[in-house]
N, C-alpha and C positions, 0 to 999 in steps of 0.2 A: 037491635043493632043500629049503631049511628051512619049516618051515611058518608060513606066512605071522603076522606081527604085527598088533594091532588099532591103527586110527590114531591117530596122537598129533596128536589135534586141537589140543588145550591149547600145543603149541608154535607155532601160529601165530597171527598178529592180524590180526583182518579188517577192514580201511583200506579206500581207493578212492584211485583214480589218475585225473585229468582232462585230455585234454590236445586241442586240434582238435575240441573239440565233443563230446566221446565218453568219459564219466566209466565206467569199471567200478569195481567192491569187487576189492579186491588183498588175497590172503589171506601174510602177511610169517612166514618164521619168525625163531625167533630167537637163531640161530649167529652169529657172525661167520666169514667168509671170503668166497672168490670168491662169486658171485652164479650162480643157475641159474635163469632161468627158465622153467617149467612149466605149459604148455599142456596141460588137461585135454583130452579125448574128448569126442563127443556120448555121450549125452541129457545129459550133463549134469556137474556138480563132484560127484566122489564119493568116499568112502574111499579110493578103490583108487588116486589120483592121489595120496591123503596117504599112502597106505601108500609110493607109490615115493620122495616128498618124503622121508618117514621115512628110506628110505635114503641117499638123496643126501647129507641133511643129519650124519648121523650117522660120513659119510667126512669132513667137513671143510669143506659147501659149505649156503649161505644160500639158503633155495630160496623165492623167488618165485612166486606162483600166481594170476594173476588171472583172476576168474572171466568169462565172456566168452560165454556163454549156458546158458540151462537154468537149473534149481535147485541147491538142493544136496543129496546124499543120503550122509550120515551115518555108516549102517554096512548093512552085508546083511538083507535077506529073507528070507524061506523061497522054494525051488525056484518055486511057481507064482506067489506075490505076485510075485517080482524080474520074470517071466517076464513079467506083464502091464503092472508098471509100467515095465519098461523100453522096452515098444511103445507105451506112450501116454506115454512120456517122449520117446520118439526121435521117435516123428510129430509133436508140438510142436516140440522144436528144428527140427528140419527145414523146417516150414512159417517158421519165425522165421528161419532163417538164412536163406532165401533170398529173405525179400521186402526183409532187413535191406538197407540201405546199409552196411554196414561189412563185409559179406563178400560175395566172389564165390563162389557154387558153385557156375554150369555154366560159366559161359565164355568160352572159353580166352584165350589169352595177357591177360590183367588180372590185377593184384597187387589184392589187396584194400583198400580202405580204413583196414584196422585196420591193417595195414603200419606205420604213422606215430605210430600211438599206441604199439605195442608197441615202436616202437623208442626214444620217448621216455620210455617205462617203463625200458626198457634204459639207458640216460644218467643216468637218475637214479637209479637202483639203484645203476650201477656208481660213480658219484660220491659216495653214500652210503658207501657200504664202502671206500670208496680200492682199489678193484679197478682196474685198467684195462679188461679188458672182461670179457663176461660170457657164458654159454651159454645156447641157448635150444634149449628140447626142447619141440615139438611132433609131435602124437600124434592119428590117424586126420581127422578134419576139419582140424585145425588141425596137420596133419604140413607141408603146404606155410606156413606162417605163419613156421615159423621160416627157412626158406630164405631168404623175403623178408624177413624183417627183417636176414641177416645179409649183405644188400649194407651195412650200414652199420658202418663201422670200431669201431664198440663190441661186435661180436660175434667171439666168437672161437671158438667152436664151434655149429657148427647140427646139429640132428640132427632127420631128419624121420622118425618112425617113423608106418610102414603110412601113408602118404600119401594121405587118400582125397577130394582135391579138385582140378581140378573132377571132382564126380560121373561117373564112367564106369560106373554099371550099366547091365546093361540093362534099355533099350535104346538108353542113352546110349553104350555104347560102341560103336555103330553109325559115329557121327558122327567123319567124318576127324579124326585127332589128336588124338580128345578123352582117349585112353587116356596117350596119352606128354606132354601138357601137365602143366605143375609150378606152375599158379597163378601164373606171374609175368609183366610184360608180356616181351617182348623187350628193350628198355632194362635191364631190372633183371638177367632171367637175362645177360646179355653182363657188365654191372657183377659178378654175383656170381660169375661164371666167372672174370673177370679177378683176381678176389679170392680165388681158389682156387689161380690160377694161380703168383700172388705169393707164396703160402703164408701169406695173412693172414688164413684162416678154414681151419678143419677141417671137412667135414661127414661126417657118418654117414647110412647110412639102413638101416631094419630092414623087414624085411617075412617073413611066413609064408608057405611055399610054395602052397598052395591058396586064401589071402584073396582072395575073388572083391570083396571093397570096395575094396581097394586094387589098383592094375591093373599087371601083373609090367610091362608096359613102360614107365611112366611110374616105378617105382622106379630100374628097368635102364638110362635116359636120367639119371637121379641119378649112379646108380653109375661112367657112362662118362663124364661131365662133371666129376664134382665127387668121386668117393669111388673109383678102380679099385682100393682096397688091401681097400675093402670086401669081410668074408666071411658078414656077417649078412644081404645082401639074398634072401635066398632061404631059409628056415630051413627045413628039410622038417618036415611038419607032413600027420597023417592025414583031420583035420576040416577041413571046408571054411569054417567058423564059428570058427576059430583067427583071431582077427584082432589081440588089441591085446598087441604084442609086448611091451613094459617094464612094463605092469601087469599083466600074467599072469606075466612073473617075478617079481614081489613079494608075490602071492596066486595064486590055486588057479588054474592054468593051464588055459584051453580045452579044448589036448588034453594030457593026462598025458606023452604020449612025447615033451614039448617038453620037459620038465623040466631035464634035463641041459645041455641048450645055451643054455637060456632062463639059467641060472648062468653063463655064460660072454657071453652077451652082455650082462648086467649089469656084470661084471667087466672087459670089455671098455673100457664105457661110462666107467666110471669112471679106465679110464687113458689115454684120453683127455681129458677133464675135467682129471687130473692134469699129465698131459704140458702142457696148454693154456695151463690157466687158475692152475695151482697148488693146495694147500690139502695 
């Protein structure tokens, strides 16, 4: 693995998107090609979402980012600052995401409200660019976001990496199903199956062996629905705190002995993207 780059903020412009009541800031870079876009992690918008951006864009692809809760956080800490501001980062989002109307986090079978917005982000992105459709990568909270957005014929690749909604820790994962539900209602997952079925979406999904946030059977209900070619759902991984798979391959990974294969599921990603979308 190379050692990670500092983010190139300066290639992006930070807009807002309005659509159904529900206005976010959209951070645009500014490539031309296919369109990608990218769903940051909780606590919040951080380098480490423009470090992967960085990558994306620099293969050939215009990567969309809208911010969609929390703040934004710039560049790294020192070990105990990150340590503290990222538990009083994540406890904020957290209380915010779940009192929001625009997301569901416990549950089950409900598509979230933002569904509609992100896909109208999606339409006019890809009508911007003269793309026909576009990719969306979504990542630990917002890993089931892209699923549901790509019941809709303007997606052409979904990728839900570490999918960590609705919430199954414990002692949520107590509660029948709440492990193998994928955020969508029944309606949507049937629509987005059939969509798979047709060969008119590609989806991927990433997950770390031991991520106790994301739940190995609600990946493994991805994998047998929508991806069985998939080899990334299960990456082995020593630390149990290995969780956010695409932004740990593009900065200082979790756990070190991911290193190698964290190169290859990048690489992966990318020919995918290729195969799909072009560029």
């Amino acid at each position: 693995m190379v050692a990670p780059r500092p983010a190139r903020w300066e290639d992006y412009e930070r807009g807002s998107f309005a659509y159904g009541g529900i206005r976010h800031d959209v951070f645009r870079g500014d490539r031309a090609g296919p369109v990608v876009l990218l769903l940051h992690e909780m606590p919040s918008f951080s380098y480490r979402t423009v470090q992967l951006a960085d990558r994306l864009q620099d293969e050939g692809y215009r990567v969309v980012m809208p911010l969609l809760f929390g703040g934004v956080r710039r560049k790294p800490a020192g070990p105990l600052v990150s340590a503290v501001t990222a538990g009083v980062d994540f406890a904020s989002s957290l209380v915010k995401v779940c009192v929001s109307w625009q997301f569901v986090a416990l549950v089950q079978k409900r598509t979230s409200p933002i569904t509609s917005w992100l896909i109208a982000l999606a339409r006019a992105e890809a009508a911007e660019s003269g793309h026909g459709r576009v990719g969306v990568i979504g990542m630990c909270f917002s890993g089931g976001f892209a699923l549901a957005a790509a019941i809709d014929p303007v997606v052409g690749v979904a990728v839900a990496s570490q999918p960590a909604t609705p919430f199954a820790w414990i002692p949520l994962n107590l509660i029948p199903g709440q492990t193998r539900d994928v955020g969508l209602s029944d309606e949507d997952w049937t629509r987005l199956v059939e969509r798979r079925e047709a060969d008119e979406v590609c989806v991927r999904t990433f997950r770390f062996s031991r991520d106790w946030k994301s739940p190995r059977q609600r990946v493994a209900r991805i994998k047998d629905a929508l991806a069985p070619d998939e080899t990334f759902d299960c990456i082995p991984s020593t630390k149990r705190n290995a969780h956010a798979v695409l932004t740990d391959a593009t900065d200082v990974p979790m756990d070190p002995d991911t290193a190698d294969r964290l190169d290859e599921v990048i690489a992966s990603l990318i020919g995918t993207l290729r195969e799909r979308l072009g560029a």
